[in-house]
C-alpha positions in Angstrom: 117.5 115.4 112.0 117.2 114.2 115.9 116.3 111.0 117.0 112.9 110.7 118.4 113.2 109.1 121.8 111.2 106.4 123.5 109.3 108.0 126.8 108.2 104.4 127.8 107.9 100.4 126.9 104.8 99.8 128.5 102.9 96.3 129.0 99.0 96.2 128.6 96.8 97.4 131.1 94.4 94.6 132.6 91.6 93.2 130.0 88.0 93.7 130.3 85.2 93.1 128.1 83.4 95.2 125.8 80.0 93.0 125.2 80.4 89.6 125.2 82.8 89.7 121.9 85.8 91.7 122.7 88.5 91.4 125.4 90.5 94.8 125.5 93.7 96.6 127.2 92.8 100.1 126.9 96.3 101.7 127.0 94.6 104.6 126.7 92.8 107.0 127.9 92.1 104.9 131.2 94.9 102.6 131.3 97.7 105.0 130.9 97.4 109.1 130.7 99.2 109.6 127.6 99.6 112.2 125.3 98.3 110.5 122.1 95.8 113.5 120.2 94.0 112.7 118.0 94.1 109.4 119.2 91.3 109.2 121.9 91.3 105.7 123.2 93.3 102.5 121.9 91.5 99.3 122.9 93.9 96.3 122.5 92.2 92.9 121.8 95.6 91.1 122.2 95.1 87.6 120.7 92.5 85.2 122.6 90.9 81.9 121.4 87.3 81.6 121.0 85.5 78.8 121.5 82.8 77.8 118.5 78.9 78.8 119.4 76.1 79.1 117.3 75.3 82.8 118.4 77.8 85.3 117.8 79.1 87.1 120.4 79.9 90.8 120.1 78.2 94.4 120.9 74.8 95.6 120.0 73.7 98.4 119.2 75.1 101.5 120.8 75.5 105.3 119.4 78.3 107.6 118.8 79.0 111.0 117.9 81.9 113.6 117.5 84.6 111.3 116.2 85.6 107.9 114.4 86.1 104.4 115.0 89.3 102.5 113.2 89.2 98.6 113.8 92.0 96.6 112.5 91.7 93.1 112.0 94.6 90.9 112.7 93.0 87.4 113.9 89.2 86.6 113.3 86.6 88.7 111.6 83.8 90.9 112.8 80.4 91.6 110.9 79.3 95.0 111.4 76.5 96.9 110.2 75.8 100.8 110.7 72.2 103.3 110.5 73.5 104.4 107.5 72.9 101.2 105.8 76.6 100.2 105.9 77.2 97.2 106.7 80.0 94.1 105.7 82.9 91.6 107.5 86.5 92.5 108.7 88.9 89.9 107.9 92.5 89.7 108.7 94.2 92.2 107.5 91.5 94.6 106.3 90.4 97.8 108.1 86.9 99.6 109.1 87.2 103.8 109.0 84.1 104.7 110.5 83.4 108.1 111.0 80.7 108.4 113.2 80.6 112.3 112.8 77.0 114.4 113.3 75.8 111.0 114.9 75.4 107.2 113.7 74.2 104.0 115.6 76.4 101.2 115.1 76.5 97.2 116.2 79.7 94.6 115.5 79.7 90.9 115.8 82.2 87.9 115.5 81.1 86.6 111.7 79.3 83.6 111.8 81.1 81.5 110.2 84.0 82.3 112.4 81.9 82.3 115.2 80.4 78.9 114.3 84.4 77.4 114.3 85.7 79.9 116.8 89.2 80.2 116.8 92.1 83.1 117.5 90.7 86.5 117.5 93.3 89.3 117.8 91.9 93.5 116.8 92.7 96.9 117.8 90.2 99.5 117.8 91.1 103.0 117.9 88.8 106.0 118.4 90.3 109.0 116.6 88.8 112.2 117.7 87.3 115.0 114.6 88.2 118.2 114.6 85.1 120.8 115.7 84.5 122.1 112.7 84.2 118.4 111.4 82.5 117.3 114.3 78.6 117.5 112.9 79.8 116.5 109.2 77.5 113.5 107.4 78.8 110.3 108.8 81.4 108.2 106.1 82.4 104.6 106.1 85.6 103.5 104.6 85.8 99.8 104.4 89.6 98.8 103.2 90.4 95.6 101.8 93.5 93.9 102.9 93.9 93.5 99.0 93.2 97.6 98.6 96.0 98.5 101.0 98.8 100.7 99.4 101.8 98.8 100.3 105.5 99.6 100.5 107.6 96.8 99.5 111.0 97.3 102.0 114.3 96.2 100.1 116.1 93.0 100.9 113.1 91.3 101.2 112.7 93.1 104.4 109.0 93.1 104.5 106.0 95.2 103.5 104.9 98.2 104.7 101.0 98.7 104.7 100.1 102.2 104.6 96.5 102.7 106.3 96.9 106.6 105.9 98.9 109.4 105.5 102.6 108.9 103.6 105.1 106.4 103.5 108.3 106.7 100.4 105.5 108.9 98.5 103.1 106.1 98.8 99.9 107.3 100.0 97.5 105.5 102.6 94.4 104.3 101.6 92.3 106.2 103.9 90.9 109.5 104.3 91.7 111.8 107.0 90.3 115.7 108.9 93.5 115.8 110.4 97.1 115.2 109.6 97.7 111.2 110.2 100.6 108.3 109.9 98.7 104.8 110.3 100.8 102.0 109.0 101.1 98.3 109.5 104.5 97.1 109.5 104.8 93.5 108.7 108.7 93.0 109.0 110.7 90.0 108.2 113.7 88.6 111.0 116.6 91.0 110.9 114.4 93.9 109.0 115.5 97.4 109.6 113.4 100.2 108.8 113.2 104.3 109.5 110.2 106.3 110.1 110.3 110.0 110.2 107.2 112.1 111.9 107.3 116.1 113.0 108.6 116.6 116.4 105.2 117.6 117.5 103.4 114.7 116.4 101.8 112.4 119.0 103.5 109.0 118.3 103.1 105.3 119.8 103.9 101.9 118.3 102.2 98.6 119.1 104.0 95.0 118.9 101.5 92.9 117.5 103.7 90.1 116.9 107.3 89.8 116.9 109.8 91.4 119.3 111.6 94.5 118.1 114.7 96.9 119.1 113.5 100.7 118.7 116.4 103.3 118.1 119.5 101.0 118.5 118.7 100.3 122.4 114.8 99.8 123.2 113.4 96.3 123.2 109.8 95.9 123.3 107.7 92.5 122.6 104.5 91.4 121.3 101.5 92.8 123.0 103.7 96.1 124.3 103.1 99.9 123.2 105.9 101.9 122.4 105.1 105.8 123.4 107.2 108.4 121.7 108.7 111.6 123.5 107.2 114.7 121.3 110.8 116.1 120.6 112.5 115.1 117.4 111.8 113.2 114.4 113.7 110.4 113.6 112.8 106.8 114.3 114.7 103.2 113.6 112.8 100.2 114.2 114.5 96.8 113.5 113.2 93.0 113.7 114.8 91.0 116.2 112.1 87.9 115.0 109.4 88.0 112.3 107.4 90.8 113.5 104.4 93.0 113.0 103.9 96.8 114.5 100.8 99.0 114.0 102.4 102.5 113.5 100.6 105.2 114.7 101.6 109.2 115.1 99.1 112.3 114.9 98.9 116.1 114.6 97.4 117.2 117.9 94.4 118.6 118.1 94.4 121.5 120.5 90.8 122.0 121.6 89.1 121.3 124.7 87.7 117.9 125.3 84.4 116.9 126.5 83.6 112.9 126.9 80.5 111.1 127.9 80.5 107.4 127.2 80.3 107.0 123.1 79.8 110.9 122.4 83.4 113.1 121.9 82.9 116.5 121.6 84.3 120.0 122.9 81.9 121.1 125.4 79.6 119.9 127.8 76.5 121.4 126.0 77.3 119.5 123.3 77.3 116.0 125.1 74.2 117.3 126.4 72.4 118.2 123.0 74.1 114.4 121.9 72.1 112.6 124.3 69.2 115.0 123.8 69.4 114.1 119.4 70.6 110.5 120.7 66.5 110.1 122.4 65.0 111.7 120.5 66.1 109.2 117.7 67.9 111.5 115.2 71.1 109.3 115.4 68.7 106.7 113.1 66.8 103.3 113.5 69.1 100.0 113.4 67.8 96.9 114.7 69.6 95.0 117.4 
């Protein structure tokens, strides 16, 4: 098997906000033009303190349609509630699968009693784009527990790999996927070294939560960094320089087209059209801000 080679370290992009709740680095698709299907857009809330107020800060209520949402908690927890009637709190170490699908309307908060103490606040949200024929399915929520996770002790006392989805030693992720995906937190303990195999073709990109880590015997990349993989070979060593935590991500490409208009991800530009068409006419649902 060949080594899967680094194509670049790179540092995040400049923050903005998203409401008043969320400070992002999009590495992509606007901060970097990477090749990272069916990963649409990575927005990296590296870790930020928030001071304690009374009224939560966060976004309101705002649509989407064609694809899901994947927030991780790392620092903090969010409060989020859905037109389906979901609704329920992220805390560290727990994960929200939303899949926003045929259309949902959808609003996310700090919690109030972290909002109330304030505090470090660190998250990554992901949209991960649906196959067409999934596209218009009935929207799903998959709330995971940090206590749910399917886990992967490493020997050695190495650490713990978390496996969000797909497969890791024949342990199987806890979520649900429409197309073939590798999500997994590794939490790795000082000197940890650990091997990941994915198929040459597979989109593939690491983020350094915490920690500082050496990639393949000779890449260094630290906290707050993304790690993007070239799409030849398969073979991947990661080891701990320091205590260290790394959100593993790597995809089966989707190859159709793309069409994008703000929260709506679909393949054509008739469909964005009919989205904001359903979106006012209120077929995405009533939730109240």
């Amino acid at each position: 098997m060949k080594v899967k080679q680094v194509s670049a370290v790179l540092n995040p992009p400049a923050p903005h906000m998203v409401g008043d709740g969320f400070r992002v680095h999009n590495f992509f698709p606007s901060g970097y033009k990477l090749k990272m299907s069916p990963f649409f857009l990575l927005d990296y809330n590296a870790k930020i303190e928030f001071s304690a107020r009374n009224q939560p800060r966060g976004v309101g209520v705002h649509p989407h349609r064609g694809f899901e949402t994947v927030t991780i908690a790392y620092s903090g927890a969010v409060a989020h509630h859905d037109s389906a009637g979901n609704s329920g709190i992220i805390y560290p170490g727990d994960i929200q699968w939303m899949t926003a699908a045929s259309g949902i309307l959808h609003k996310e908060y700090h919690e109030e009693q972290f909002s109330k103490k304030g505090g470090t606040f660190q998250m990554v949200q992901l949209w991960v784009n649906l196959p067409a024929a999934f596209k218009m399915s009935t929207p799903k929520y998959q709330g995971i527990k940090q206590s749910e996770l399917q886990k992967f002790p490493l020997p050695n006392g190495g650490g713990t790999i978390e496996i969000i989805a797909g497969t890791y030693n024949s342990v199987n992720g806890s979520a649900t996927t429409f197309s073939p995906i590798e999500m997994y937190n590794a939490r790795l303990n000082k000197d940890a070294d650990v091997n990941f195999s994915f198929p040459a073709t597979y989109n593939t990109a690491f983020i350094v939560i915490e920690g500082k880590v050496k990639i393949n015997n000779t890449e260094i990349a630290n906290a707050d960094q993304l790690i993007h993989f070239k799409n030849e070979g398969e073979e991947i060593s990661l080891f701990a320089e320091e205590n260290s935590v790394v959100l593993i991500l790597s995809g089966q490409p989707i190859n159709e087209p793309i069409a994008q208009y703000g929260p709506f991800l679909m393949n054509t530009p008739e469909e964005i059209q009919q989205a904001i068409a359903d979106y006012n006419h209120g077929k995405f649902g009533y939730l109240e801000e």
